[in-house]
N, C-alpha and C positions, 0 to 999 in steps of 0.2 A: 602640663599638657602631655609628658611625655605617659608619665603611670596613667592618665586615662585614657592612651592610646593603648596599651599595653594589655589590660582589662578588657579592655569592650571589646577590642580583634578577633580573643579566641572564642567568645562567646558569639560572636556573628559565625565564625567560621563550624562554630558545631549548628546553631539553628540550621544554618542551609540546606546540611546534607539532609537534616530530617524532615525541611519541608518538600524537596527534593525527594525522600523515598514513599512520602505519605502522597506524592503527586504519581509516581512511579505505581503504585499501589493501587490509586484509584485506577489509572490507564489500562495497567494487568488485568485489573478487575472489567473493565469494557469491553476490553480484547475477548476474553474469554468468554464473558455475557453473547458477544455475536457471534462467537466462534460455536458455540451451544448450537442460538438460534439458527447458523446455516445448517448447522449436521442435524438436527429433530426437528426443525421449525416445520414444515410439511407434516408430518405427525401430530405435532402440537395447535395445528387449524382446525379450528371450531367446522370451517366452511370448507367445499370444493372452491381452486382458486376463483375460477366462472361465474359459480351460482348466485343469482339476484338474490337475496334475501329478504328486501325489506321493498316498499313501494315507495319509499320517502327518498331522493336523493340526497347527499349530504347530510344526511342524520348526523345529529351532535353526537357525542359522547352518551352512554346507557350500559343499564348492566345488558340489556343483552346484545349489544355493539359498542364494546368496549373503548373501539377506534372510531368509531363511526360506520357511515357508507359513504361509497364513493358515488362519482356521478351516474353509475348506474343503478346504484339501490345494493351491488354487493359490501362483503363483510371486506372492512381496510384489516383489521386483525390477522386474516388470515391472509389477505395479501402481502401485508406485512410481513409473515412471517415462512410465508416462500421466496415473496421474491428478496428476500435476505438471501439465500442462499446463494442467487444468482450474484449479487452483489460482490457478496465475501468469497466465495465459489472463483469466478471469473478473474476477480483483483487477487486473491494469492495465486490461482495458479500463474499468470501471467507477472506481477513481479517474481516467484522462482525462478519462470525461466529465463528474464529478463537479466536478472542479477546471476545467473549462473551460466549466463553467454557470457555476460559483460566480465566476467570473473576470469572463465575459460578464454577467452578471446585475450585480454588482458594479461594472463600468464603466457600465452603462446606468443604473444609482440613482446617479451621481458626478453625470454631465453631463446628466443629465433633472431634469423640472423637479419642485420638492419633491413635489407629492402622486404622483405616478409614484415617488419615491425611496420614499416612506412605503409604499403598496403593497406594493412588492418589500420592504422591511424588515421587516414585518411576517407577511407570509408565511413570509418564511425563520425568524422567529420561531417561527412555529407549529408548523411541519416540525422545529425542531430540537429544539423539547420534547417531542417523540414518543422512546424508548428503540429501539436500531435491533431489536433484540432482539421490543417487541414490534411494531412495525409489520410486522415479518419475519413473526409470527405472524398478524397482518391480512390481510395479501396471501395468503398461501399458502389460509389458511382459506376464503379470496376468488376464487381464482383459481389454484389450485394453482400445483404446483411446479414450475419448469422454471431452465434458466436463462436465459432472458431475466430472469424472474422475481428471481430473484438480482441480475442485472446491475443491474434497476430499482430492487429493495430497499436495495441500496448506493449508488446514488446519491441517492437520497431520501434515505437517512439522512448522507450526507459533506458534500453540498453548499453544505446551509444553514453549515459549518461553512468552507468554501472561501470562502465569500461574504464571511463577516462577515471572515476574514485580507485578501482582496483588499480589499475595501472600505476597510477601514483606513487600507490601504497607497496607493489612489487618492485619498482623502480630503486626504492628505499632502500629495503627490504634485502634487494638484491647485490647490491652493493656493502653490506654488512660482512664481518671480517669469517663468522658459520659459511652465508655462501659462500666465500671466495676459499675456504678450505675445504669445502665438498667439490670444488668443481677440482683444486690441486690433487683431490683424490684420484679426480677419473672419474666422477660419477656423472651420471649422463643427465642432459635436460629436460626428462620426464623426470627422473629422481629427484633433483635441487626444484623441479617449479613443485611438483606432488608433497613435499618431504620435507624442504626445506624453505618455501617460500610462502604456499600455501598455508598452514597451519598458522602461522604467523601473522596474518592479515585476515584470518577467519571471522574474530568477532568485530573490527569494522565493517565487512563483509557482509556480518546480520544485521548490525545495524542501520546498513542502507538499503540493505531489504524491505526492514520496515517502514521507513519509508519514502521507498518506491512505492509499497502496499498503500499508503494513504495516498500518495499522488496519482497514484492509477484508479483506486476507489473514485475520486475525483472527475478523472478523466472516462471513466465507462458511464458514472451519472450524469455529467454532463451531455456527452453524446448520447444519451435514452434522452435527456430534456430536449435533443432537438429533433430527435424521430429516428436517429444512425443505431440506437444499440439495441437492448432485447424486443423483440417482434412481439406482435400478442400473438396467442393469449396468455402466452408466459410475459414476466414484468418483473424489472427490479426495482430498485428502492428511486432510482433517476429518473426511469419512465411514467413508478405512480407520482411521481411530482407534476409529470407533463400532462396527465393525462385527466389531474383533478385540474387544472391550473383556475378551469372556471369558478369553481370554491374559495377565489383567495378574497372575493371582495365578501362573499359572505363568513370569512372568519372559518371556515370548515374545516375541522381535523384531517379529514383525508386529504388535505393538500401539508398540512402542518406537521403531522407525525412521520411519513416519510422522508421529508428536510430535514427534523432534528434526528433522525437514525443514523443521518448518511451525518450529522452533523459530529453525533456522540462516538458514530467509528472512529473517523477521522481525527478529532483530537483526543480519544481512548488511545489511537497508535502514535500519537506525537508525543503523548503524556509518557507513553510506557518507553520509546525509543528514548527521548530525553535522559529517563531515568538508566538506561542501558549507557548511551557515551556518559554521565559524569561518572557513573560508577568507573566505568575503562578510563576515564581521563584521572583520578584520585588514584587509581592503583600505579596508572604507571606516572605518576609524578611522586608515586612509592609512600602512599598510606595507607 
């Protein structure tokens, strides 16, 4: 028993890693596929986002509606391929700045003094027991719909959640025998959080960025599926779901192909993140 345990071990332990980066690989590769589509997809439209083109609603699949039409007889391709932008657009800018409160906040409750840390602990407490879903319905009912409005709504809701990972990982971090000789230095608490804490919790850092970017992708689609996020005649990938939804009993593309974009983002960012922690988890278990 023992030599066939001995044998088989190291050859499971090498397939992994390469089904692992050939997964990592494809995700890269989707990342970047929509990352394309947001930056030139508006250029790359056959169509104006508006214009009727055809008299047939829900047109199938064709060469010349590649995507179909939607329930007004416009082109889904070129819908498609704007309101990508808004999609990927709206979802990174709002995890950046979600993750880069949650980061900043988080180093500022490391190295300030406890009732400053309790504060911000407590706060980020209260925010995070809010549902993103309904504070989404707060705002809007409060202040209508825009996306600024969006942008703010996701980061309200990611933050408190940015915070508490960062936190964590400074808390650690901070207690390490580097900081506690930078502080015997003298060196001040912008220097040990900027210098000596920061740089060290960087890349779990990106990698809960990413995703935040898939669970906020998530949450700006959803809320277009109920009528809270992009307004027409601008549309993301959420709203052209909502807005074909009549299509689903006829089997119609233009309900179909914007579910599996938001679907192939989505796990493109979980694939490629995946592949980002085992990589950091093999290095620092030192291979």
């Amino acid at each position: 028993m023992n030599p066939i345990i001995e044998t088989s071990t190291p050859a499971a332990q090498v397939r992994a890693p390469r089904k692992i980066a050939w997964l990592g690989l494809v995700g890269a590769s989707v990342c970047f596929f929509w990352l394309m589509i947001a930056l030139f997809g508006p250029w790359l439209a056959p169509h104006p986002v508006g214009e009727v083109v055809s008299d047939n609603v829900f047109e199938n699949i064709s060469a010349a509606f590649p995507f179909g039409t939607d329930y007004l007889g416009r082109d889904m391709l070129s819908r498609v391929l704007i309101g990508a932008r808004f999609t990927v657009g709206l979802a990174l800018i709002s995890a950046v700045l979600a993750s880069g409160i949650g980061t900043m906040c988080a180093l500022l409750s490391v190295v300030a003094p406890k009732w400053l840390d309790e504060i911000i602990s407590r706060l980020m407490d209260a925010f995070i027991s809010i549902p993103s879903k309904m504070l989404a319905l707060i705002m809007v009912s409060a202040f209508g719909s825009s996306e600024v409005l969006l942008v703010c709504t996701a980061v309200l809701s990611y933050t408190p959640g940015a915070f508490r990972i960062a936190r964590s990982m400074a808390v650690n971090i901070e207690a390490l025998e580097y900081v506690q000789v930078a502080r015997t230095r003298g060196e001040g608490r912008l220097y040990i959080a900027c210098r000596e804490i920061l740089p060290n919790m960087l890349n779990p850092v990106l990698t809960d960025l990413g995703l935040r970017f898939g669970f906020i992708v998530l949450l700006l689609s959803g809320m277009s599926f109920l009528g809270l996020g992009v307004q027409p005649p601008d549309a993301d990938l959420g709203s052209l779901v909502r807005e074909n939804i009549g299509g689903l009993n006829q089997g119609a593309p233009a309900i179909v192909i914007p579910a599996l974009a938001i679907g192939s983002l989505t796990i493109g960012v979980n694939l490629f993140i995946d592949r980002l922690s085992s990589r950091r988890s093999r290095r620092s278990g030192g291979h």
